[in-house]
DRENRONU-653969 format. One record per atom (N, C-alpha, C): x, y, z; residue in three letters. Coordinates in steps of 0.001 Angstrom, whole numbers, plus 500000, padded with zeros to 6 digits. Last residue first. Example, Ala and Ser with C-alpha at 12.3 -4.5 7.8 and 13.67 -1.06 7.14 Angstrom:
BEGIN
512850497750507080SER513670498940507140SER512900500030507870SER513190494310507800ALA512300495500507800ALA513200496700507800ALA
end
This chain:
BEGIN
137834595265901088UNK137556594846901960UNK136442593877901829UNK137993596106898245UNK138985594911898991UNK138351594263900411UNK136910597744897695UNK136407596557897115UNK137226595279897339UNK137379600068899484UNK136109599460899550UNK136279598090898402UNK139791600292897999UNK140045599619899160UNK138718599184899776UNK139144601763895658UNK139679600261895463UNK139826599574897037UNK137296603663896273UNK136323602758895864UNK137502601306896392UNK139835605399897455UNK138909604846898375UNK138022603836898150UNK141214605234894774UNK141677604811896601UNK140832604649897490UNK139336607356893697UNK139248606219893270UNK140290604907894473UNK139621609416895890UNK138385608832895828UNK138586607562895236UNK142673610358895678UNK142041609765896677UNK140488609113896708UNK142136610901892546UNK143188610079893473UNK142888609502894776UNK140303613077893085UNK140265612193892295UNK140971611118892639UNK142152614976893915UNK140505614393894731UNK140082613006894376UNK144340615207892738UNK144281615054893839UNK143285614298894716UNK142322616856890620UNK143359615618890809UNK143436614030891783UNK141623619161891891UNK140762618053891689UNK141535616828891022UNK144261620516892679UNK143098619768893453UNK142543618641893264UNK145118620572890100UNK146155619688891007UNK144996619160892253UNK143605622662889298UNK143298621164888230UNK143730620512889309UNK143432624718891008UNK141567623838890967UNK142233622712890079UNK145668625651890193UNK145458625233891947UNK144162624427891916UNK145554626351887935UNK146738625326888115UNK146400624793889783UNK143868628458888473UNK143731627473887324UNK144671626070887565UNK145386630235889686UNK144184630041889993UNK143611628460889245UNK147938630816888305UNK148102629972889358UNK146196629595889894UNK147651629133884349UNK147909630499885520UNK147542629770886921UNK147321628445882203UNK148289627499883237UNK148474628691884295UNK145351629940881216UNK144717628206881352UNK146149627822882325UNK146299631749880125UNK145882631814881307UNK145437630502881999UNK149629632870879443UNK148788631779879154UNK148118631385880539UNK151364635221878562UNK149592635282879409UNK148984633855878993UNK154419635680878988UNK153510634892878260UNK152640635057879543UNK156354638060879617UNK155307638627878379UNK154730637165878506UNK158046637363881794UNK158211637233880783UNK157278637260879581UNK157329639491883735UNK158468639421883608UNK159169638383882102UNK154507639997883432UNK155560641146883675UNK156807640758883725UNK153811636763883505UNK153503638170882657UNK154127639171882378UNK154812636549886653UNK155001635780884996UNK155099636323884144UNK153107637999888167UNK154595638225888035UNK155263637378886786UNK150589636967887143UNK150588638580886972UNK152255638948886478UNK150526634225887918UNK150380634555886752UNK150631635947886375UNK151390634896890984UNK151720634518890059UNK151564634701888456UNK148883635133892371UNK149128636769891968UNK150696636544890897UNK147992632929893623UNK147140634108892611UNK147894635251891797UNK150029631987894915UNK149676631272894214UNK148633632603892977UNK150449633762897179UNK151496633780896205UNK150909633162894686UNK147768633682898579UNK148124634847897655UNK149591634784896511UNK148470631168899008UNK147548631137897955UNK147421632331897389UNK150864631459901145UNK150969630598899876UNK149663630884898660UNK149697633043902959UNK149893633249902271UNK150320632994900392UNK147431631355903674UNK146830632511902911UNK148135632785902289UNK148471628884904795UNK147799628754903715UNK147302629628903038UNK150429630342906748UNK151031630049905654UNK149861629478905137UNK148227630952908726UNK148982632075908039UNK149933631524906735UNK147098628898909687UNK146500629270908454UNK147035630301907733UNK148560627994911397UNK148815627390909769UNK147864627827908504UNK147778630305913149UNK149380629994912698UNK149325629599911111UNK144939629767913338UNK145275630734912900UNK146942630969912263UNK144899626204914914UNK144632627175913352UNK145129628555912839UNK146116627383917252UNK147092626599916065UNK146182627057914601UNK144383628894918452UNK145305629719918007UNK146454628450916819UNK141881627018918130UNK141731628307917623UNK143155628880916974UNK142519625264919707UNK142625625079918440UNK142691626418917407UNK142919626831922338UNK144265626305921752UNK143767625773919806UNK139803627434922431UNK141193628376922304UNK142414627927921916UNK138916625033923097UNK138675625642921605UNK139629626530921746UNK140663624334925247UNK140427623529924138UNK140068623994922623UNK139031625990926918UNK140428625983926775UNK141146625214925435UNK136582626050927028UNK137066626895926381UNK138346626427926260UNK136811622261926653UNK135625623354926762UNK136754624389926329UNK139288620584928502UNK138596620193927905UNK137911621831928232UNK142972621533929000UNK141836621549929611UNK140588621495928712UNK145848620480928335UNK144902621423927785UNK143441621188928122UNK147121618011928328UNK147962619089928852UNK146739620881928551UNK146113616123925464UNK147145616622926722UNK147469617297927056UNK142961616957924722UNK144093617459924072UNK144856616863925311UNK140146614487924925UNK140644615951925294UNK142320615970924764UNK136643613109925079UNK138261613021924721UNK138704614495924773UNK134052611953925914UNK134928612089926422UNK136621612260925782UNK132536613420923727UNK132922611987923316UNK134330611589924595UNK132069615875924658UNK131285614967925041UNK131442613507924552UNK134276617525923711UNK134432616690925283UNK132947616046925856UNK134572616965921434UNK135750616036922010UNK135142616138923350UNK131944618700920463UNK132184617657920741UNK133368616695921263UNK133614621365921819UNK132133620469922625UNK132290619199922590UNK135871621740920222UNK136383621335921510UNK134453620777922289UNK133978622218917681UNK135034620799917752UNK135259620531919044UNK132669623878918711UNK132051623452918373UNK132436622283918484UNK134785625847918362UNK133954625791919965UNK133189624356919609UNK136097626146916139UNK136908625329916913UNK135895625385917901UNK134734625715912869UNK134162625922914309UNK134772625586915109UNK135177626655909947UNK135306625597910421UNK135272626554912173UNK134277627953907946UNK133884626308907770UNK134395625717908935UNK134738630669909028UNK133163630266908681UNK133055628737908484UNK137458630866908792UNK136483630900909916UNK134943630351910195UNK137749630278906303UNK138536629293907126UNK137309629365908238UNK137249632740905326UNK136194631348904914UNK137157630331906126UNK138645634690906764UNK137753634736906345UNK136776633495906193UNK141391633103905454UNK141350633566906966UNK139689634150907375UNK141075634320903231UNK141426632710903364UNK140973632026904627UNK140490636738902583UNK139031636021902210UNK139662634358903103UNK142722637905903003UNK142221638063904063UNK140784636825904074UNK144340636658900780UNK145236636659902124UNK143657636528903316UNK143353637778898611UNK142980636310899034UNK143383635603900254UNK143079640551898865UNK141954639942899355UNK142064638626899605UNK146352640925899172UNK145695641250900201UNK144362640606900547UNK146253640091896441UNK147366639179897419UNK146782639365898652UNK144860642011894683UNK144646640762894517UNK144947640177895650UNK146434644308895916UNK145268644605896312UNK144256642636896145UNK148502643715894347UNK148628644175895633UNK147282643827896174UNK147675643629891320UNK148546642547892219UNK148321642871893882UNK146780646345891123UNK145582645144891539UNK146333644043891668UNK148704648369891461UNK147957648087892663UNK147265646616892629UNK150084647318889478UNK150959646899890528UNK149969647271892091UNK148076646584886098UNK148897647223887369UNK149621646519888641UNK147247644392884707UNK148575644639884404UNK148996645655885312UNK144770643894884771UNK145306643082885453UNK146952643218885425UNK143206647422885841UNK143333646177885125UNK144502645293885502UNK141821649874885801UNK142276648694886857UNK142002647583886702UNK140670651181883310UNK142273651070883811UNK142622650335884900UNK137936650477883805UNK138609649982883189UNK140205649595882805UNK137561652746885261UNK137002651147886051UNK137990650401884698UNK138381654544884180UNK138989654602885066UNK138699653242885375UNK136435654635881354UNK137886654608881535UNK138720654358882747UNK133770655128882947UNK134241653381882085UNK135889653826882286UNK134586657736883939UNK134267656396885121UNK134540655541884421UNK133824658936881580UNK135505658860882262UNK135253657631882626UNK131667658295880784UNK132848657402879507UNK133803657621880755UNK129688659396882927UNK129849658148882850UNK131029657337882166UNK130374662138881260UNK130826661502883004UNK131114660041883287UNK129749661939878950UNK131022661922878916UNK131270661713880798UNK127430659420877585UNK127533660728879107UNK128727660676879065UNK127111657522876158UNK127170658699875383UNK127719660015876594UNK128606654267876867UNK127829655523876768UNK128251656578876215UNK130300652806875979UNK129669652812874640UNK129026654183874594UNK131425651043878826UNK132143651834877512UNK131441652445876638UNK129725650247880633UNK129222651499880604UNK130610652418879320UNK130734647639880824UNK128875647818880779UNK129040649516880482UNK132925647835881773UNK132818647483880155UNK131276647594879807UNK132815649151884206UNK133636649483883380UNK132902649337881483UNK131404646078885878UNK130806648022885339UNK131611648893883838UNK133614645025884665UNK132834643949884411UNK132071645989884024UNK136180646189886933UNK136051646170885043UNK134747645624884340UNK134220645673889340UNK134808647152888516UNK135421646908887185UNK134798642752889419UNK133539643452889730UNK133770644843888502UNK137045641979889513UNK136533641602888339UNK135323642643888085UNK137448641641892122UNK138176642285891372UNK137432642781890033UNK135357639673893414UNK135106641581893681UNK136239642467892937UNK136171637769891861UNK135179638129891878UNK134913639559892123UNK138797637340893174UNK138515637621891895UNK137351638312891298UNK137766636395895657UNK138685637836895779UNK138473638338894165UNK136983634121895508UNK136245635587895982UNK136459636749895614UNK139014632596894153UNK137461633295893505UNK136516633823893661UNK140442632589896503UNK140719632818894863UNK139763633344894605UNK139086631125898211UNK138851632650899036UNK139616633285897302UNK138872628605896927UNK137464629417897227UNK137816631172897808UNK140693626537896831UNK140557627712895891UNK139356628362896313UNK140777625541900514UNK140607625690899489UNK141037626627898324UNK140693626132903607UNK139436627022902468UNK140164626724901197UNK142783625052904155UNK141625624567905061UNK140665625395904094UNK145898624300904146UNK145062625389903316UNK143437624909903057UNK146414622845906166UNK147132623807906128UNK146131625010905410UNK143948620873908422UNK144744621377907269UNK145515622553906928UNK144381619291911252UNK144416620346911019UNK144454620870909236UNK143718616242912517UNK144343616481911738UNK143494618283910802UNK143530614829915750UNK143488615713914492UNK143611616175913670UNK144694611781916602UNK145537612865916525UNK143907613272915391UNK144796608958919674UNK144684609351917963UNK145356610999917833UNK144320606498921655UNK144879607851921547UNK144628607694919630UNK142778605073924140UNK142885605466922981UNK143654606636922781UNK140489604854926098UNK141782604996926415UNK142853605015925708UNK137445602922925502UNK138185603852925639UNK139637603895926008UNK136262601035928633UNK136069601542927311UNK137101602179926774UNK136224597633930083UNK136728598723929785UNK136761599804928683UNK133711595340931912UNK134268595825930471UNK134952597928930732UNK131636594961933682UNK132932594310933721UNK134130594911932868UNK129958598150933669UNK129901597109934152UNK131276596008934125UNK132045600290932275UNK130920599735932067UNK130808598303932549UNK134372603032932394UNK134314601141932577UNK132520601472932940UNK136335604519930243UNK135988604429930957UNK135292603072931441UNK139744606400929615UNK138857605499930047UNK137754605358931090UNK139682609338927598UNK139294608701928718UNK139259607038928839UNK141643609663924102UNK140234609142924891UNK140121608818926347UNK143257612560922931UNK143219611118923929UNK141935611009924695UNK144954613720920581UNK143696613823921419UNK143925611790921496UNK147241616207918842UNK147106614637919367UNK145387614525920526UNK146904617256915754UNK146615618160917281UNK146721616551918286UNK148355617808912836UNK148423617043913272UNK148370617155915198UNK148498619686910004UNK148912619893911404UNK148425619085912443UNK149132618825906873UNK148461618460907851UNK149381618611909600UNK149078619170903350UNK149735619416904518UNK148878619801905522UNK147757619318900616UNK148196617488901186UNK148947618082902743UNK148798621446899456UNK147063621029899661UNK147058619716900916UNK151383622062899889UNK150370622534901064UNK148914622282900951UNK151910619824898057UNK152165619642898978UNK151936620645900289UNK150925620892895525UNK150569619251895829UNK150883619356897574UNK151992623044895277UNK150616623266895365UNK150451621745895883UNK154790622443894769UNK154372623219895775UNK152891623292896237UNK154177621185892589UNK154993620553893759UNK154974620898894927UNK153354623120890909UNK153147622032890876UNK153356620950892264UNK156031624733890898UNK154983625315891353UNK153927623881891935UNK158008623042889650UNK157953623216891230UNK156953623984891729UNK156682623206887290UNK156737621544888111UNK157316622031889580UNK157248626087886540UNK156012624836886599UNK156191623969887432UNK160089625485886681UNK158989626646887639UNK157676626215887419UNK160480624873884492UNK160882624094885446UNK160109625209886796UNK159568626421882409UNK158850624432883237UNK159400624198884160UNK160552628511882535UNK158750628358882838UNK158677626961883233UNK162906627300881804UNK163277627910883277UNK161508628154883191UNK162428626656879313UNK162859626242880083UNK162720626422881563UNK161796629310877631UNK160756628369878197UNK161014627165879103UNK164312630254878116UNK163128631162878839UNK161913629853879514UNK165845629212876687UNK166029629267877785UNK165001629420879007UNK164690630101874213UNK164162628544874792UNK164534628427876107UNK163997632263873025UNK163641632203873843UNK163329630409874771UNK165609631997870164UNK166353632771871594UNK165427632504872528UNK164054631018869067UNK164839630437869437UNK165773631131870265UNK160523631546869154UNK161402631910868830UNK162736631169869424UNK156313631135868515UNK158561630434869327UNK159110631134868793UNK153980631249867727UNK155012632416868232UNK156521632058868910UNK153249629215867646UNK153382629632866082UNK154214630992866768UNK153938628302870192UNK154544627406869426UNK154325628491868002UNK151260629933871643UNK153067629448872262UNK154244629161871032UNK149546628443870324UNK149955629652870300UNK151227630137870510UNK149383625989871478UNK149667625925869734UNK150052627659869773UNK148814626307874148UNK150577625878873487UNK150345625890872128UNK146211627119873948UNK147613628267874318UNK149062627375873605UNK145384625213872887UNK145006626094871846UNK145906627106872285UNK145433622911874687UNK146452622362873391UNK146355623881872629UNK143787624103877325UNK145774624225877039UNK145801623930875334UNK141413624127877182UNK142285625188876777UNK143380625168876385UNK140653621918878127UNK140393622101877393UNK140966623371876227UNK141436622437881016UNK142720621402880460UNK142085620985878634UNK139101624641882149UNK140625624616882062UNK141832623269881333UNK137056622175881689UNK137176623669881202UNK138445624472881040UNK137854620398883239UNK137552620180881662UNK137077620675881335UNK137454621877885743UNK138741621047885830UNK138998621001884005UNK134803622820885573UNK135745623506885765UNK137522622804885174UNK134008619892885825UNK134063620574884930UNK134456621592884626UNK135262618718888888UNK135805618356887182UNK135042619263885861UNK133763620321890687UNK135247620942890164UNK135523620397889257UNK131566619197890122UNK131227620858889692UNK132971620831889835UNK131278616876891477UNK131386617341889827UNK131507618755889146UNK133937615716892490UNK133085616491893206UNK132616617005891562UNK134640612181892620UNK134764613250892867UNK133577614661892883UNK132983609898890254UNK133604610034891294UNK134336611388891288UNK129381609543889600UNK130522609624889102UNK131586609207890633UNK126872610452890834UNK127120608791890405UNK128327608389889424UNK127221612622892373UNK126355611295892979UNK126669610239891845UNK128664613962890819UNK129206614325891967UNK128469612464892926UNK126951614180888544UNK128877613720888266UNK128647613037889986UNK125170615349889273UNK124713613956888551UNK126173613098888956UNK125652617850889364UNK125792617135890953UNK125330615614890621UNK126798618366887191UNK127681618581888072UNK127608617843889441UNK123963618514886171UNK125176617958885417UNK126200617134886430UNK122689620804887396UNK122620619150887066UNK123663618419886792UNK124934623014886401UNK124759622778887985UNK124423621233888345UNK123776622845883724UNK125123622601883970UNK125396622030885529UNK121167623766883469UNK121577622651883032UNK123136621658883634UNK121354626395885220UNK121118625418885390UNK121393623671885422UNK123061627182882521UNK123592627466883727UNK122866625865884910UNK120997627407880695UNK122607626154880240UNK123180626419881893UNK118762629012881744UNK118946627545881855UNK119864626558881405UNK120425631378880784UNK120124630925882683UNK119799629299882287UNK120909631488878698UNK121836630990879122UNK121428631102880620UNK118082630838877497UNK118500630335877474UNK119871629921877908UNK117135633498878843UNK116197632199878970UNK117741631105878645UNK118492635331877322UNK118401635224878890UNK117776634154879348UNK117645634919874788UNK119098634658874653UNK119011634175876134UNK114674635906875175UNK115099634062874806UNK116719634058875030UNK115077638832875624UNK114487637428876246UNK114464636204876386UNK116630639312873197UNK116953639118873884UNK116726638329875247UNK114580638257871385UNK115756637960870998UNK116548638278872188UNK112333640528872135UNK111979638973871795UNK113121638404871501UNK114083642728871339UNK113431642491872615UNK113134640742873084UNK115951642026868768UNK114989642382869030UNK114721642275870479UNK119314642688867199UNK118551641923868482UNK117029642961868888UNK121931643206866156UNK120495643085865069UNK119479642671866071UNK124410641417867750UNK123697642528866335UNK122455642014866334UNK126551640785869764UNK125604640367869123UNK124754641654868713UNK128648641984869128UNK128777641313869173UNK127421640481869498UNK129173645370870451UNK128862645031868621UNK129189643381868516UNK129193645996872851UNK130409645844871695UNK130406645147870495UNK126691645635873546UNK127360647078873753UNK128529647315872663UNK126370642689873776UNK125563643598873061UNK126656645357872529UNK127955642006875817UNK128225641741874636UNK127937642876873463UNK126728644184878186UNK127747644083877542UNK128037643562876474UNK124301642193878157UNK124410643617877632UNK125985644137877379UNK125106639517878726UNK124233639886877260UNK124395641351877131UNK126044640212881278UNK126963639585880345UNK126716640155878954UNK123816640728882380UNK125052641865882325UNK125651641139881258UNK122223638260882204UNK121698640016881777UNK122760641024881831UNK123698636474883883UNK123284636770882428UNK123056637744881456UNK123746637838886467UNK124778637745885616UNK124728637903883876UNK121038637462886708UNK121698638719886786UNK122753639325886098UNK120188634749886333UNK119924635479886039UNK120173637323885621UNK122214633869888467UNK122257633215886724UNK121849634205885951UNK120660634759890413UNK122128635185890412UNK122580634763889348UNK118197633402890288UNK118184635265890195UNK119899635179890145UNK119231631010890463UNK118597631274889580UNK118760632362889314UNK120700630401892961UNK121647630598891764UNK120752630768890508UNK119267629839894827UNK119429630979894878UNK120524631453893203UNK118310626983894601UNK117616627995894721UNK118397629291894731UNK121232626002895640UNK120172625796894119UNK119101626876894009UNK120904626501898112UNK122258627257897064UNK121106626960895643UNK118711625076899028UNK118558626715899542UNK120108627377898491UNK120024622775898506UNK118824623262898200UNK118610624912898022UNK121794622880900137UNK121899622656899120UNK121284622626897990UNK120618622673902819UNK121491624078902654UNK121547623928901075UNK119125620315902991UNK118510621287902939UNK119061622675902126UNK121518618599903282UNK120728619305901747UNK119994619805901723UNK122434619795905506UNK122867619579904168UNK122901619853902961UNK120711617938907279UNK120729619661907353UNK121610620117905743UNK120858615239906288UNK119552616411906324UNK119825617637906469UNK123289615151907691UNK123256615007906502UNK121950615904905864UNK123445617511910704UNK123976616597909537UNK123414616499908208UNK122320620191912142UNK121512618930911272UNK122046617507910673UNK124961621531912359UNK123926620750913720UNK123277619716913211UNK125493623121910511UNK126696622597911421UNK125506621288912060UNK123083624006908895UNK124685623299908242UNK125397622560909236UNK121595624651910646UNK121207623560909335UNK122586622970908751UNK123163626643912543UNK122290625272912353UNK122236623976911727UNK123231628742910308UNK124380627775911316UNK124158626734911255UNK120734629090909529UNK121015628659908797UNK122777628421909073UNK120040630351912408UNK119414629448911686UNK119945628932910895UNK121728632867912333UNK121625631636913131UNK121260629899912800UNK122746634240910075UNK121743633667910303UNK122315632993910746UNK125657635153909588UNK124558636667909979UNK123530635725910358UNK126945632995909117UNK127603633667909958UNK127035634525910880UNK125954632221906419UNK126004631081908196UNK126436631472909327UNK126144633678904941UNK125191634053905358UNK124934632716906890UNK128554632338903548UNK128808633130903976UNK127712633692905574UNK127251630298902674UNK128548629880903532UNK128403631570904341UNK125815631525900509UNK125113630447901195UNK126044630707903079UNK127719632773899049UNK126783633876899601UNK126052632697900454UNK129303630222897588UNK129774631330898588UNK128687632390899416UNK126633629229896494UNK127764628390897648UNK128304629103898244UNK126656631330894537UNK125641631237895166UNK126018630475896116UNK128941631433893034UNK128655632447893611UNK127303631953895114UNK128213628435891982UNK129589628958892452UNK129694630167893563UNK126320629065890298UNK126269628188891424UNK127260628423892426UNK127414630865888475UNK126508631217889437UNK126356630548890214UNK129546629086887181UNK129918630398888080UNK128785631056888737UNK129462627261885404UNK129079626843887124UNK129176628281887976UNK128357628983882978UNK128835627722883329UNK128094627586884999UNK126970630957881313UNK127621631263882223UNK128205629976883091UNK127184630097878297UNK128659630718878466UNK128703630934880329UNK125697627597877422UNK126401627628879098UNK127369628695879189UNK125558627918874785UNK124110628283875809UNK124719628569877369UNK128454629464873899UNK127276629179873945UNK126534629395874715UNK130753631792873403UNK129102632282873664UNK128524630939873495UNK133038630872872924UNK132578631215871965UNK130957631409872012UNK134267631298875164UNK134935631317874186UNK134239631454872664UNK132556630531877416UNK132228631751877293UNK132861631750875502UNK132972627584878168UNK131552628044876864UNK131631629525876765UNK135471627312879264UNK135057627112878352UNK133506627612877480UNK134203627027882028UNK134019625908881517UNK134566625881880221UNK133225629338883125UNK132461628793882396UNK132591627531881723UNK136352629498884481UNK134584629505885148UNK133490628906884740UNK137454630714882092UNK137960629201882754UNK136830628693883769UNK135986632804881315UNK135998632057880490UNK136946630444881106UNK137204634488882882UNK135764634056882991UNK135047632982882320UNK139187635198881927UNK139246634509883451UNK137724634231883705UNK139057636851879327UNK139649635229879376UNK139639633908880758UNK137524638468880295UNK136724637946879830UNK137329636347879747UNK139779639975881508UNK138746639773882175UNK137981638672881708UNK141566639990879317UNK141705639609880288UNK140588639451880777UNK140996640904876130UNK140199641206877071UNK140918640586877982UNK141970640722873342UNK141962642142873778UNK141565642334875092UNK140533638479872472UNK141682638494871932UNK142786639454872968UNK137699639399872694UNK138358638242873581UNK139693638213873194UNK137624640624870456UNK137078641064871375UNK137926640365872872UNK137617638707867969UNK138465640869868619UNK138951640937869953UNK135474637305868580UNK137494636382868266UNK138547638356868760UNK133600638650867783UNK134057637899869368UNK135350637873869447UNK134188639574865435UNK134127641049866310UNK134560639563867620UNK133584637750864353UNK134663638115864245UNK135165639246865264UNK131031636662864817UNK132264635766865861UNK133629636570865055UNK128101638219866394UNK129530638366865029UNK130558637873865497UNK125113636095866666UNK126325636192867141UNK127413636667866161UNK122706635075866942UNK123192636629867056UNK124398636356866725UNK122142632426869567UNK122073632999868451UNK122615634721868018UNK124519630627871310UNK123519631428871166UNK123320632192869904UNK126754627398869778UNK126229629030870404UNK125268629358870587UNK128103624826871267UNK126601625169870771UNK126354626909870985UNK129643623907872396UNK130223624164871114UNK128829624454870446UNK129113622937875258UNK129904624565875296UNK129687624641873321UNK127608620207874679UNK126770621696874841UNK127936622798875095UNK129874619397874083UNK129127619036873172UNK128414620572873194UNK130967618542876673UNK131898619519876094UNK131084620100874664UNK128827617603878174UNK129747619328878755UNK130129619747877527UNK129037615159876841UNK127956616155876860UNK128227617512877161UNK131676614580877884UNK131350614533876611UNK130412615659875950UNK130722614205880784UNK132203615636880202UNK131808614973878709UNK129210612249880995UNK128716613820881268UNK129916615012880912UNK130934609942879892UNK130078610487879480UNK129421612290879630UNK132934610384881803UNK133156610487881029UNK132171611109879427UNK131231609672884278UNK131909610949884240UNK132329611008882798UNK130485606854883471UNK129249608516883425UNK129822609764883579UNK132856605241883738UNK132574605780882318UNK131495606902882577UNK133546605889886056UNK134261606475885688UNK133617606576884361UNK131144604503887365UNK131455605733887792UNK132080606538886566UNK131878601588885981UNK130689602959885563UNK130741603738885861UNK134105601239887778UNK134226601435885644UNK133061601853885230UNK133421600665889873UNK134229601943889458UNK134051602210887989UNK131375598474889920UNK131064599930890448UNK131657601042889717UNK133642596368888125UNK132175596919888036UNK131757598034888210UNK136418596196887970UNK135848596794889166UNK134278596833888645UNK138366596181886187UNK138438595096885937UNK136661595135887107UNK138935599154886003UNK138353598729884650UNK137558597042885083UNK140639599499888053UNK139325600136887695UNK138226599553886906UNK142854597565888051UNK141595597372889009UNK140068598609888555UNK144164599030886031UNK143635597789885991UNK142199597621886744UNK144839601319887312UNK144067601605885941UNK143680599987886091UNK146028600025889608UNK145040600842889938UNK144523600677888774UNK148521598911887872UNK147548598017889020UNK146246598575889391UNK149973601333887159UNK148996600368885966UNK148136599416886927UNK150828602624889903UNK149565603085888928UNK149108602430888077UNK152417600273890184UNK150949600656891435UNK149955601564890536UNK154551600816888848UNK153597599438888597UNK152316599225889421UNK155286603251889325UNK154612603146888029UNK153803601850887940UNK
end
C-alpha cells in the first residue's frame, strides 16, 4: 500500500506524467459529455422499453461506450474502428502485401496499416449506422422522420464515430495507455453505479448468501483473469559468441517470453460479433409485413442469449477465433529468421525450420489454455444468469476481461514513465 501512495505521489509530483494523466482525464470528460448528447427524434420512453427488453442492444451498448443508452451522436462508439482493426489483421493473411507492411516495414509500415484501418471504418460506420437507424426506426423510436432527417441522423452518428476514433488515438499519443481500450474501459465502469442501484432497489434478504458467494466468485474471477493475462511461457535462447578483431561479442543468454493469452479480448468480440450478427437481421426485419420474412425475424430472433446452443456455439467461436488471431499476430518462421540472423538459437534445437517448428508447437499448447480460459471467460455471464437470474452486464466476463486489461496496461505504462524518470 506504501508503493502505491509513492507511485500516486510520483505522478503528480512528475511533470510529463501529470499531463498525460490530466489529457486522459480531460478526453474521458469530453467522452463522457458527448455520449449525453442525443440525436434528434427521439421517444425515450419507447427507448427506456426497448433496451429494458433487449440483450443484444445492452452488449452493444458496452462497445459504444455507453452512448448507445440513450442514442447519442456516438451511439456507434469505437465499434467500427474496432471492426475495421479486425478485417485489417485479418486481410494480412489473403494479402501479401499488406503482411509486409505490418510485419517487415516497422514503424512506417504501421502506420501506414493504421491508416488503411482509419480509412476503412468510414463505409463500416457507415453501414452500421444505417442498420442501427433503421432498426431503431422500425420500433417506433425514432418518429416522425423525414428523408432529410434521416440523412443528417447518418451524418451525424458516422462522424461521433469518427470523432471518437480521434479521441482515442489523441489518448493513445499524449495520454497513457491505449486510448481506444480506456474508453471502452469508461464505457463499461460508467455503467456499474446504475446496475448496483438496480441490484439494490431489487435486494431481498434471503438472497444475501447469494450475493455473497457472486463476490466472492468475482474476485476469483478477477484473479483469474489477472493471472493468465500476466502468464508467460518463458523459451530460453542463447547468443553465439563471436570475436571481432581483439574483442569478444555475444554469448549471452536470455529467454522469450511466450504469452499465454497472446490475442487478447479480440477473438471475444469476434465471436460476438458474428453472434450478434443474426439477432441484429432478426430485429431489422420484426415489423415486416411478409409473413415469410416475420417467421425468419422470429427464428433469428429466438437465438438468443438465453439458449444452450448459443453458449455452445459462443465457447466454440472464441475457442477457435483465439487460435485464429494468435496465428495471424504472431509469426513463429519469422521469429526463428530473425534469432538466427541475430546469431541466437534455442538449446538443443536447430536454428531455421526447426526452430520455428518447436515455437510453433509450444505456442499451440499455451495457447490451448488461453482459448480455453477465454471461452470460459465469455460464456460466464450466460452460466450466472441461468443459475442465479442477475444480468448485470457491465460485470459480465467480456467486460470484466477489457477493464482488468486495461488496468493492467495502465499499471505497467505509468511503471514505465516512473522508471524513465529515474533513470
Amino acid at each position: 500500500m506504501e508503493n502505491f501512495w509513492n507511485k500516486i505521489k510520483l505522478i503528480w509530483t512528475d511533470t510529463i506524467l501529470r499531463k498525460r494523466v490530466l489529457f486522459v482525464l480531460f478526453a474521458l470528460v469530453v467522452f463522457r459529455l458527448l455520449s449525453a448528447i442525443p440525436i434528434p427524434g427521439i421517444d425515450t420512453l419507447e427507448l427506456n422499453r426497448f433496451l429494458t427488453n433487449n440483450q443484444f442492444f445492452g452488449i452493444l451498448n458496452i462497445f459504444s461506450g455507453g452512448g448507445l443508452s440513450n442514442l447519442s451522436i456516438i451511439m456507434l462508439g469505437v465499434g467500427p474502428y474496432i471492426t475495421s482493426s479486425i478485417i485489417m489483421q485479418l486481410l494480412t493473411i489473403m494479402v501479401p502485401a499488406l503482411k509486409r507492411i505490418y510485419h517487415e516495414e516497422g514503424e512506417a509500415g504501421r502506420k501506414r496499416f493504421t491508416q488503411y484501418s482509419r480509412l476503412l471504418t468510414v463505409p463500416l460506420a457507415a453501414i452500421q449506422g444505417f442498420s442501427l437507424l433503421a432498426i431503431l426506426e422500425s420500433q417506433n423510436i425514432l418518429v416522425n422522420l423525414t428523408a432529410f432527417d434521416r440523412i443528417t441522423n447518418l451524418i451525424i452518428v458516422v462522424s461521433g464515430s469518427m470523432l471518437i476514433m480521434w479521441i482515442g488515438e489523441l489518448m493513445s499519443e499524449f495520454g497513457i495507455g491505449n486510448g481506444v481500450s480506456i474508453l471502452i474501459f469508461a464505457g463499461i465502469v460508467a455503467q456499474i453505479p446504475s446496475e448496483v442501484s438496480q441490484l439494490i432497489f431489487t435486494f431481498d434478504v434471503s438472497q444475501i448468501p447469494l450475493f455473497l458467494l457472486f463476490l466472492v466468485a468475482g474476485i476469483a474471477v478477477i484473479a483469474g483473469v489477472v493471472v493468465v493475462t500476466e502468464a508467460e511461457r518463458p523459451i530460453p535462447v542463447t547468443y553465439a559468441k563471436r570475436v571481432r578483431g581483439m574483442k569478444m561479442y555475444g554469448g549471452g543468454s536470455t529467454y522469450l517470453p511466450l504469452r499465454v493469452n497472446q490475442a487478447g479480448v479480440i477473438p471475444i468480440i469476434f465471436a460476438l460479433s458474428l453472434l450478434l450478427f443474426p439477432q441484429m437481421i432478426g430485429n431489422f426485419l420484426a415489423n415486416s409485413s411478409n409473413s415469410i420474412l416475420l417467421s425468419i425475424s422470429k427464428v433469428l430472433v429466438s437465438f438468443s442469449q438465453t439458449s444452450v446452443i448459443y453458449a455452445v456455439l459462443y465457447f466454440i467461436l472464441v475457442f477457435l477465433f483465439t487460435y485464429f488471431y494468435t496465428a495471424v499476430t504472431f509469426d513463429p518462421e519469422a521469429l526463428a529468421t530473425n534469432l538466427q540472423k541475430n546469431g541466437a538459437f534455442i538449446p538443443g534445437i536447430r536454428p531455421g525450420a526447426s526452430t520455428s517448428a518447436y515455437i510453433s508447437k509450444v505456442l499451440s499448447r499455451i495457447t490451448l489454455l488461453g482459448a480455453t480460459f477465454l471461452g470460459f471467460i465469455a460464456v460466464l455471464p450466460l452460466i450466472v444468469r441461468s443459475l442465479t437470474g442477475i444480468t448485470a452486464i457491465a460485470l459480465g466476463g467480456t467486460a470484466l476481461l477489457i477493464v482488468v486489461s486495461v488496468v493492467l496496461d495502465l499499471i505497467k505504462k505509468v511503471d514505465a514513465q516512473i522508471s524513465m524518470r529515474e533513470y
